[in-house]
Every structure is written in C-alpha cells, then in structure tokens.
KOLMIVEX-769255 format. One record per residue (C-alpha): residue number from 1; residue in three letters; x, y negated, z negated. Coordinates in steps of 0.25 Angstrom, whole numbers. Example, Ala and Ser with C-alpha at 12.3 -4.5 7.8 and 13.67 -1.06 7.14 Angstrom:
BEGIN
1_ALA_49_18_-31
2_SER_55_4_-29
This chain:
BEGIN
1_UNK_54_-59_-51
2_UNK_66_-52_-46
3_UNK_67_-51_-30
4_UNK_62_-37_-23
5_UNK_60_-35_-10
6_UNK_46_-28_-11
7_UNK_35_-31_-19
8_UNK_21_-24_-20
9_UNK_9_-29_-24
10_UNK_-1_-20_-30
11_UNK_-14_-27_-36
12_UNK_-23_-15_-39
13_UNK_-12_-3_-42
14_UNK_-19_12_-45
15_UNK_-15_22_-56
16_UNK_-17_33_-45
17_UNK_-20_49_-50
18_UNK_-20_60_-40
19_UNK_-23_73_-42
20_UNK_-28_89_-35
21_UNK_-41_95_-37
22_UNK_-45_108_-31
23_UNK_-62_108_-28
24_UNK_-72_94_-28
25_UNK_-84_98_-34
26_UNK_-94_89_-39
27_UNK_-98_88_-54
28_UNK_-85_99_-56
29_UNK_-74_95_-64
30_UNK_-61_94_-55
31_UNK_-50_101_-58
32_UNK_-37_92_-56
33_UNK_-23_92_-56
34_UNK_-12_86_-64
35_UNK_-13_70_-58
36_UNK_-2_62_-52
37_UNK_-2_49_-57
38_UNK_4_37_-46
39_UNK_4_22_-45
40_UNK_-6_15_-35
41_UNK_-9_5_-28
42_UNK_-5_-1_-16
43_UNK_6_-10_-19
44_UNK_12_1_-27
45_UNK_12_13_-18
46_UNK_20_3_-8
47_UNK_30_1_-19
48_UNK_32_15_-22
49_UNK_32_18_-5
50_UNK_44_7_-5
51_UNK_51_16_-17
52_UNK_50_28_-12
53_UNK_57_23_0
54_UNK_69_19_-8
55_UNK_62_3_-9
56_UNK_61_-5_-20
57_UNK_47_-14_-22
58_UNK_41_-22_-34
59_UNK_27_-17_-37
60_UNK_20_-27_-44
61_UNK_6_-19_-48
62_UNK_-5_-24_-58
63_UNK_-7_-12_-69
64_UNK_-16_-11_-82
65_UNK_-18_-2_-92
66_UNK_-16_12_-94
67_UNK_-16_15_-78
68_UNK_-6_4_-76
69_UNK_3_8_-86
70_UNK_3_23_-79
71_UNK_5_15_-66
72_UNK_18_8_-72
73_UNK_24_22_-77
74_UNK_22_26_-62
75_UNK_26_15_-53
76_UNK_40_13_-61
77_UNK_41_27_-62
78_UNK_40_27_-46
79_UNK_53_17_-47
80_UNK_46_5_-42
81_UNK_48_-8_-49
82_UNK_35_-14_-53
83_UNK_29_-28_-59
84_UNK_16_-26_-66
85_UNK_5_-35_-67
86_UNK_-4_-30_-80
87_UNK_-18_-31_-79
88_UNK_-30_-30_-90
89_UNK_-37_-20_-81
90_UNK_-33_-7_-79
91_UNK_-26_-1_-67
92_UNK_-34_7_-59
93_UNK_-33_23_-55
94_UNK_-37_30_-42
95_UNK_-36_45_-41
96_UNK_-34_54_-30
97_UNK_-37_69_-29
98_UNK_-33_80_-19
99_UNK_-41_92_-18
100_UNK_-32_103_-16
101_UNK_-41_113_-7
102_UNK_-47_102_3
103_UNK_-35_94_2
104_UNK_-44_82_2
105_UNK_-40_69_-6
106_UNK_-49_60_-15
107_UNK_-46_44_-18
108_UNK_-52_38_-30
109_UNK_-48_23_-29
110_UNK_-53_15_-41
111_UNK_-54_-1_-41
112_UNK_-44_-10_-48
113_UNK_-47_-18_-59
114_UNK_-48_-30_-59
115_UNK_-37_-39_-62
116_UNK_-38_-53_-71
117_UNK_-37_-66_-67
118_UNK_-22_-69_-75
119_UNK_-20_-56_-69
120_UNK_-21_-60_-54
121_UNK_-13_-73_-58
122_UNK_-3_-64_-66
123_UNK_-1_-56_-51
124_UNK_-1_-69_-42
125_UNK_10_-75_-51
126_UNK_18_-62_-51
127_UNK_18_-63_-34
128_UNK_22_-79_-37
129_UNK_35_-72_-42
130_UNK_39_-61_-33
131_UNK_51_-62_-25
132_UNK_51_-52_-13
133_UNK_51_-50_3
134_UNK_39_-43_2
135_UNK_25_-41_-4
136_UNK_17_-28_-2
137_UNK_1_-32_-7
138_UNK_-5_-19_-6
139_UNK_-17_-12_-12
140_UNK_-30_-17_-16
141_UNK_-34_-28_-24
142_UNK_-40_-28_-39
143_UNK_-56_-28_-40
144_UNK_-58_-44_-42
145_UNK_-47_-50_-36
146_UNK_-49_-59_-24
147_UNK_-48_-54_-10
148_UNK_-38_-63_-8
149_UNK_-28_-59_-19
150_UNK_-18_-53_-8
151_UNK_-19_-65_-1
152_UNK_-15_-74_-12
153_UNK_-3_-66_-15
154_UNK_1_-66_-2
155_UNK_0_-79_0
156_UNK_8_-82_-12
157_UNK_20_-72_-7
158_UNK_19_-76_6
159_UNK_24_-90_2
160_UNK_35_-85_-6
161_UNK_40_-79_7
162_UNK_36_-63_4
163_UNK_30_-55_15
164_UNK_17_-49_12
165_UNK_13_-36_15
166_UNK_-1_-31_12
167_UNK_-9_-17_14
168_UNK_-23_-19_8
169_UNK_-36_-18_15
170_UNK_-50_-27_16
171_UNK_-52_-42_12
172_UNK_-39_-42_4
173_UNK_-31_-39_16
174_UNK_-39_-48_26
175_UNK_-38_-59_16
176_UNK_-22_-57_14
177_UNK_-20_-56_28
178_UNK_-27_-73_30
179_UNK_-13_-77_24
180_UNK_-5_-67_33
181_UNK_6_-58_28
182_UNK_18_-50_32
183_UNK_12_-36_34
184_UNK_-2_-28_32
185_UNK_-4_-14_36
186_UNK_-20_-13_37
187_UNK_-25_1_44
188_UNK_-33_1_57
189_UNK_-45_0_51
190_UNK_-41_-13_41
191_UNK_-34_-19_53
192_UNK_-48_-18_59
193_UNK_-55_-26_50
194_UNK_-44_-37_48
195_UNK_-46_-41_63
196_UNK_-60_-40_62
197_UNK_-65_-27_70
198_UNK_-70_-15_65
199_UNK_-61_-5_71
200_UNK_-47_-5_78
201_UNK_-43_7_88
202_UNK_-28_8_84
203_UNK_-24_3_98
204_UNK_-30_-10_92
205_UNK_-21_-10_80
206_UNK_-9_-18_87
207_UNK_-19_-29_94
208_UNK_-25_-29_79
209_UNK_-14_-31_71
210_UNK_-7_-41_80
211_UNK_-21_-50_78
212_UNK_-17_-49_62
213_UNK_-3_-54_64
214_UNK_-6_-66_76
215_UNK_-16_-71_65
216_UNK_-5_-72_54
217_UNK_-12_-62_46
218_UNK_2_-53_45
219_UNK_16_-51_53
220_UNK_16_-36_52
221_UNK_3_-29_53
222_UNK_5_-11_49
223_UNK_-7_-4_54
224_UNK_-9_10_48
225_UNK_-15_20_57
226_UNK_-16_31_48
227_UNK_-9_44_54
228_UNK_-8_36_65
229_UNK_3_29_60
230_UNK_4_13_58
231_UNK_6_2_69
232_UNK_14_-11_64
233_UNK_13_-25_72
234_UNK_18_-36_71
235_UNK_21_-49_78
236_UNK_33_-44_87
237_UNK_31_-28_85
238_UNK_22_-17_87
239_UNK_26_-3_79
240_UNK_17_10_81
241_UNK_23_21_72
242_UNK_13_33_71
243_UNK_11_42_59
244_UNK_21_56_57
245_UNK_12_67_57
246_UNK_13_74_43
247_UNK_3_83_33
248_UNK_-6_73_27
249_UNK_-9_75_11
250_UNK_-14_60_7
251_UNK_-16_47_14
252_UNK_-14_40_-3
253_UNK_-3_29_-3
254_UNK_0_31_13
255_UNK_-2_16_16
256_UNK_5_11_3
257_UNK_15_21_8
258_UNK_15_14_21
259_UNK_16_1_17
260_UNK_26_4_7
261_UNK_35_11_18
262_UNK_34_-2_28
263_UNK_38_-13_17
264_UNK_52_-3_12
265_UNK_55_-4_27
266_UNK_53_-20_29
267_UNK_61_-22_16
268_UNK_71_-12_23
269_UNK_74_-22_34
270_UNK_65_-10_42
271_UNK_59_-15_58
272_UNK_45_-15_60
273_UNK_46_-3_66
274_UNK_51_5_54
275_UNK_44_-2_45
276_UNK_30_4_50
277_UNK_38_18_52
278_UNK_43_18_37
279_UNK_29_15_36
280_UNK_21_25_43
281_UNK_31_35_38
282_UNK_28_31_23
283_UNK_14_32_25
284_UNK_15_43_31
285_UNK_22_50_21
286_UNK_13_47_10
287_UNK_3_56_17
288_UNK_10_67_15
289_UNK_8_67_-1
290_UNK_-2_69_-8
291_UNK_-7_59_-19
292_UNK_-2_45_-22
293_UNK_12_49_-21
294_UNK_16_42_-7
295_UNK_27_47_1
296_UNK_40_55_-2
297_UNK_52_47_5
298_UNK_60_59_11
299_UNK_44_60_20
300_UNK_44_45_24
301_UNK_59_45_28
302_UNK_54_57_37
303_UNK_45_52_44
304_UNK_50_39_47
305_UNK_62_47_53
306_UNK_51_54_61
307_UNK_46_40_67
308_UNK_60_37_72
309_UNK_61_50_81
C-alpha cells in the first residue's frame, strides 16, 4: 500500500439522511423535505474535515450493499481517496430531521451490522499493510465485535511505528487506552469515568488528564468542553483555548470536525498550541451548519484567526 500521511479508520460508517419538517404530531403523517444524503461515521467525517482543510487522508471504511454503494459515490465525490473493506451485511443509515418552527433537531442512530469473522481478519490484514504517520480510529465499533478490537489494531500499528490517535467512548476506549496511544480527545464526562470518578469540575480536567498520560495511557490527551472550548495536556505543556461565540444550528459532526482539524495541523508540522486552536476552531465551525455537512473552510480559517488576537 502506497504511503499517506494520514490514514482513518472507520469500522461502522453511516449512510446518514437529513431532512425539514414543519409540525410533530403523533399518528400524523410528516411532511418532509427533499433529503440530503452525506457519508458517516467517525473516521470518515475526520477524513473529509482534513479535505476540506486542503489535507489529504486515506479513509479505509467497511461498506455493504446498496447503502455502501451510495456511501462510495459520496465519499469520492467528496475528493477523498478511500479503501473499502466489503462486507456481507449491509451498511447502516441514521437519519436526522430539523423541525423548522421549534428549530429542534432529532437523531435517529441505528446499530451496525455485524461484520464476519474473514471479514475482521480481512480489516486486520489491511492495517498489517498500511504505511502512514498517523492512524485516526474513530467511531464505534460493529455490533459483535470484541471490546478489544481498537486495541488490537492499535497494538498492531503501534509496532510499525504509527502514532495512534482515537476518539471513541466506553469500554472500547478504556480498553484501547491499556496499551497507550498518541492522542485521545474524551469529553469531561468520558474523562470521568476513565479515571474512575463520577464526575470532574472542569478545574479538575488538567490534574485528570495528567493521571492518563503519567500511566502510559496516551502522550497528548484533548479534552472537549463543549462551548467552553477544549483544554490539551500533555507531558511538557498545558493549552486552554476557549470556544468563539457564534449562532449554533447543530452539534452533528462537531467532534469529528474537531478531530479532524487537530490531525491536518500535527501533519502540518503545527505546535500543540495551534494544533488545539485549529481544533476548537473546526469544531466550532461545524456548529454553525446545519445537518451532516461539517464546516465551510472560509468559517474555520476565521475563527482560528480570532483565537490569535
């Protein structure tokens, strides 16, 4: 496999469907508007963060069926290079629907399917081959497979020398985190529970992460505040960068954007501190649409220009 410098990961990728409504009402048949179809999941939205930035990623994805072929048409329409794992099950959809008077938005997330045994092999041996600096695993894992999944192909890349980067949540990322990698971005509440309490006040947030990265669990850990904006630590260096006020229209693909916006500046050569700036300014951004679409450049650029004054 030919050399890239980023390379995303995504397991469980989503055919996602947005749409406008006008009125819930039980038992009445919803009126809707003309869809938007957009490629999901995790690993992808972080790809398609790293183009829109003027980066270039490959996005290896699972996809089967019908759904992934649509998913295909979308993510190379997008520009991004991709690898495709093909499965026997098909992939999934989520939808989302905006109700134009309340101005309320509704996420419906379905569950993967699950992926075959050759099928799990077939993505192990693709990572055995993969020459890059870095490896994004983002998103959630397939219904069946091993908590430990992320961790094994962590492992894998870790010994070929690729820094690891994951943004997922719950027992896959506790069990991930047993190995150590390069980066994680849990939010306050996910931090929480990987130290083992049950809430953190954010003026714990620092003392939190630096227990992560003194136990070999990462190097860099990002911890998103919501609006409040993101704090990075690690080893050497704390950052605080708080969130630009704008109009918020969705929250869908802020993370991904985030992520996305922190790994095109590291593979820039960016310090630590504009790496979490590009960060909380791509996040940021994604709020400011509406859908799955993430975030227009010209808005990102503006707002990292903002965090400089």
């Amino acid at each position: 496999m030919k050399s890239h410098q980023i390379i995303t990961l995504t397991l469980n990728p989503s055919l996602d469907k947005s749409t406008h409504f006008t009125g819930l009402i039980a038992e009445q048949k919803i009126r809707c508007e003309k869809p938007r179809y957009d490629a999901g999941g995790g690993g992808i939205n972080v790809s398609k963060a790293i183009a829109k930035l003027g980066g270039n990623s490959l996005c290896i994805h699972t996809s089967g069926g019908s759904a992934g072929i649509m998913l295909e048409e979308i993510i190379l329409k997008d520009g991004i290079e991709n690898k495709v794992i093909r499965t026997q099950n098909w992939t999934r959809e989520n939808f989302i629907a905006f109700e134009n008077t309340t101005k309320a938005q509704y996420r419906f997330g379905f569950p993967g399917n699950e992926l075959l045994e050759d099928e799990k092999q077939n993505v192990i041996e693709t990572i055995k081959e993969i020459n890059t600096k870095y490896l994004v695993l983002s998103g959630s894992l397939n219904e069946g497979l091993p908590t430990d999944f992320y961790q094994t192909i962590a492992e894998i890349a870790k010994a070929m020398g690729i820094k690891v980067i994951v943004d997922t949540s719950g027992e896959p990322l506790r069990k991930v985190l047993e190995k150590g990698v390069y980066l994680i971005k849990p939010n306050i509440g996910e931090l929480a529970k990987l130290i083992g309490v049950e809430r953190l006040e954010l003026s714990e947030a620092e003392k939190a992460a630096k227990t992560l990265i003194e136990n070999g669990a990462a190097e860099i850990v990002v911890v998103s505040l919501g609006t409040q904006g993101a704090i990075l630590v690690s080893k050497e260096q704390i950052e605080f960068v708080k969130a630009p006020k704008v109009t918020k229209k969705s929250t869908v693909g802020a993370g991904d954007s985030m992520v996305g916006g922190m790994v095109w500046a590291l593979s820039q050569n960016k310090t630590l501190k504009e790496v979490i700036q590009w960060g909380v300014s791509c996040g940021t951004a994604a709020t400011m649409n509406e859908g799955t679409q993430l975030f227009k450049k010209e808005d990102a650029i503006k707002l990292f220009e903002e965090l400089q004054k």
